[in-house]
C-alpha positions as CSV (number, residue, x, y, z in Angstrom):
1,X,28.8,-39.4,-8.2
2,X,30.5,-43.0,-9.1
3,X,31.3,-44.1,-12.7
4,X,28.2,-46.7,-11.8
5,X,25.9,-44.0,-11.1
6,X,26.5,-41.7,-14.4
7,X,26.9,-44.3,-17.2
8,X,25.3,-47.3,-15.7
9,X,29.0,-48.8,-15.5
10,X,31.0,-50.2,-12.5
11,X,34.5,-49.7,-12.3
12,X,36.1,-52.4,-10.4
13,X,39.4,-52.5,-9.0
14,X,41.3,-56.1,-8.4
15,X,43.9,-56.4,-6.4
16,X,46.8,-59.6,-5.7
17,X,48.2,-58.4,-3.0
18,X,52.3,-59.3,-1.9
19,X,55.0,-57.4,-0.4
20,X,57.3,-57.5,-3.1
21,X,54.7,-57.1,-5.9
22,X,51.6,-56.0,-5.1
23,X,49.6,-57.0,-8.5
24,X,46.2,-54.3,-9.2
25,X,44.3,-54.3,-12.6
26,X,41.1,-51.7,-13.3
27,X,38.3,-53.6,-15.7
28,X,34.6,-51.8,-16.7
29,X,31.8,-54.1,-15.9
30,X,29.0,-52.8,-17.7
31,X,25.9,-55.3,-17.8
32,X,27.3,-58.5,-18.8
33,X,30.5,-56.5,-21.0
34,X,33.7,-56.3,-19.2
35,X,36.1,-53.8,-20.6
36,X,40.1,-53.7,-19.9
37,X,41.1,-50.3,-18.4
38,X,44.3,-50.5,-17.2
39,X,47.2,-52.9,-14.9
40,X,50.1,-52.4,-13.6
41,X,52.2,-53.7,-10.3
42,X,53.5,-52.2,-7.1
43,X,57.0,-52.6,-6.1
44,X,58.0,-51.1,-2.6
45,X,61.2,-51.1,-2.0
46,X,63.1,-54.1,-1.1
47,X,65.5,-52.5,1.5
48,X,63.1,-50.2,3.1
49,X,62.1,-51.3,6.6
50,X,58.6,-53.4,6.5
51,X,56.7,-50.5,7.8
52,X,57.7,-48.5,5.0
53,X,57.1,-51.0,2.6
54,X,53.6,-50.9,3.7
55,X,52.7,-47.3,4.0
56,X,54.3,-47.2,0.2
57,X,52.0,-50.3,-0.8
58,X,48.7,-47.7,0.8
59,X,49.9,-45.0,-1.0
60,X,50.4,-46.3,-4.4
61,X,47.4,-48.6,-4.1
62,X,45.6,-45.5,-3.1
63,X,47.4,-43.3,-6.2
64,X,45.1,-46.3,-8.4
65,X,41.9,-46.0,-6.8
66,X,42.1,-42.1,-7.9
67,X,43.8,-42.0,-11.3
68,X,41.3,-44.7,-12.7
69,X,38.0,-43.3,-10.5
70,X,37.1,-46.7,-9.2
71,X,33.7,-47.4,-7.7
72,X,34.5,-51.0,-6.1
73,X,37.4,-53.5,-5.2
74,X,38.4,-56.5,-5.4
75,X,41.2,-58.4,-3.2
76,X,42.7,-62.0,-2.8
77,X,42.4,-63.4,0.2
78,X,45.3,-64.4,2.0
79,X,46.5,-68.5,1.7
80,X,48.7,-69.7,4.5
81,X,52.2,-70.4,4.0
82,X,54.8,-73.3,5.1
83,X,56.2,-70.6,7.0
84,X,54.4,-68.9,9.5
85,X,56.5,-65.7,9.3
86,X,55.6,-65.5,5.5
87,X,52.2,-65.6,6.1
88,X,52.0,-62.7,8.6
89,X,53.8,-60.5,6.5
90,X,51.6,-61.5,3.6
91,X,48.6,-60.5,5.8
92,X,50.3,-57.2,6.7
93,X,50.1,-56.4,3.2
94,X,47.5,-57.6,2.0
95,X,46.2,-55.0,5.0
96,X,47.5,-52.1,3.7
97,X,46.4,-52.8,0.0
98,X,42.9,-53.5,1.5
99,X,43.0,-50.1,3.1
100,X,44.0,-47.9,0.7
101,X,40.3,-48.5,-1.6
102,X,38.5,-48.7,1.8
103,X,40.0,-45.3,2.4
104,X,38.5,-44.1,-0.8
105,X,35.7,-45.2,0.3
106,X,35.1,-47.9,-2.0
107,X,33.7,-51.4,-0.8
108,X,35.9,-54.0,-0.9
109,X,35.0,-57.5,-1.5
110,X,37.7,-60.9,-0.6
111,X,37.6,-63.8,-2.8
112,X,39.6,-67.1,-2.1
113,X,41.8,-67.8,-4.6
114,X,40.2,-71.2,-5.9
115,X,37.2,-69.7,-6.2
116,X,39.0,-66.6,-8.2
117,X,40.7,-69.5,-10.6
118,X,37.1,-71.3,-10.8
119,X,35.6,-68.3,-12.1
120,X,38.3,-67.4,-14.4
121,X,39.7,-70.9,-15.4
122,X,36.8,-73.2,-14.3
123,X,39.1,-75.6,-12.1
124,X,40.2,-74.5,-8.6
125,X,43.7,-75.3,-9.0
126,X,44.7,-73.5,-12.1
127,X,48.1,-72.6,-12.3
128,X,49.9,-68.6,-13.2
129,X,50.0,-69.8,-16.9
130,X,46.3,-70.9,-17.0
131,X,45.5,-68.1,-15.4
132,X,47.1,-65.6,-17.5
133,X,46.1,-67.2,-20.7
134,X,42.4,-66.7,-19.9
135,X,42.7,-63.2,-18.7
136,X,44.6,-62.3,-22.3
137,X,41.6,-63.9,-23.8
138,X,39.0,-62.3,-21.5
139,X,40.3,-58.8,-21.7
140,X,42.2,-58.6,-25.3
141,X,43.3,-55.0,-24.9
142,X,45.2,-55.7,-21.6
143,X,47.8,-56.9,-23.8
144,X,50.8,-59.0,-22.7
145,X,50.4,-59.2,-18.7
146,X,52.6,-60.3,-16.3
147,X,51.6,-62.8,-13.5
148,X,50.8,-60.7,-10.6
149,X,48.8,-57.8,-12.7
150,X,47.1,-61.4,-14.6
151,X,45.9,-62.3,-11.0
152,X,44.9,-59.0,-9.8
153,X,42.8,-58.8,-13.1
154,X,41.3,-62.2,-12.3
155,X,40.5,-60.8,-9.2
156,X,38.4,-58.2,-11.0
157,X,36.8,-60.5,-13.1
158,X,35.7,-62.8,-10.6
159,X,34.3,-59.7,-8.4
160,X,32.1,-58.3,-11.8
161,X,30.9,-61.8,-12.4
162,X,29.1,-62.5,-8.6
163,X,28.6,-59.3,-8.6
164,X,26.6,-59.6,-11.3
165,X,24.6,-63.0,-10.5
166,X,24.0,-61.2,-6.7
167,X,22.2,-58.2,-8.3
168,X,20.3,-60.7,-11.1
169,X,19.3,-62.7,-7.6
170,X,18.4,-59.3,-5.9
171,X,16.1,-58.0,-9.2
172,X,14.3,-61.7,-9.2
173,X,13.1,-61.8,-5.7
């Protein structure tokens, strides 16, 4: 049985995915409560070969979902670079984070990320600093946070809130 099941709770996992700092934060959406659990970020390393780097990202990632007994994720969906080459890589990524809660079996939902700054920030093209401001204010006990834990906790935020507004649409109709 899932966190949501037993206390009525949903824990949500967000993730801002990157291959040099994959960003994940774990909040407690509990009716219209949200409650800080835990952040951190995921550094493979920089010399290993890019496959390695990825099936570090899916293991660490994966090392979250169980320590902090998620029930759903989150992710940011992937923007495309200047650089073409970037942005592959950046999807590479982004697919092994994505795997690692779908192996868990967790769903996992994408958000754009104007729509995660909307949600947070209430402008689409919030910068880091706006960003992070409103997740200190959000989630108090997170603390100081660094950019790419910030955005993977925005990510979480933004997932509890639709979530929320699709099950209040659900119970309505």
């Amino acid at each position: 049985m899932t966190n949501a099941t037993i206390h009525g709770q949903t824990r949500i996992l967000g993730l801002d995915p990157g291959l040099r700092r994959t960003g994940w934060g774990v909040v407690v959406s509990e009716g219209a409560r949200l409650r800080w659990v835990a952040h951190g970020v995921v550094t493979p390393p920089e010399s290993a070969p890019l496959s390695e780097r990825l099936l570090w990202l899916l293991d660490k990632v994966g090392e979250v979902c169980a320590t902090h007994g998620c029930d759903e994720a989150a992710i940011e969906e992937v923007f495309v670079n200047v650089n073409p080459s970037s942005t592959l890589k950046l999807g590479h990524a982004r697919a092994a984070v994505m795997l690692a809660p779908a192996r868990a079996g967790l769903s996992v939902a994408e958000y754009s990320p104007n729509l995660i700054k909307k949600a947070v920030v209430g402008a689409g093209h919030a910068d880091k600093t706006q960003i992070a401001f409103m997740v200190k204010r959000l989630l108090p006990a997170a603390g100081d946070v660094t950019a790419d834990a910030a955005d993977a906790l925005a990510v979480a935020i933004t997932h509890a809130q639709l979530r929320k507004r699709a099950l209040l649409a659900r119970s309505a109709a």
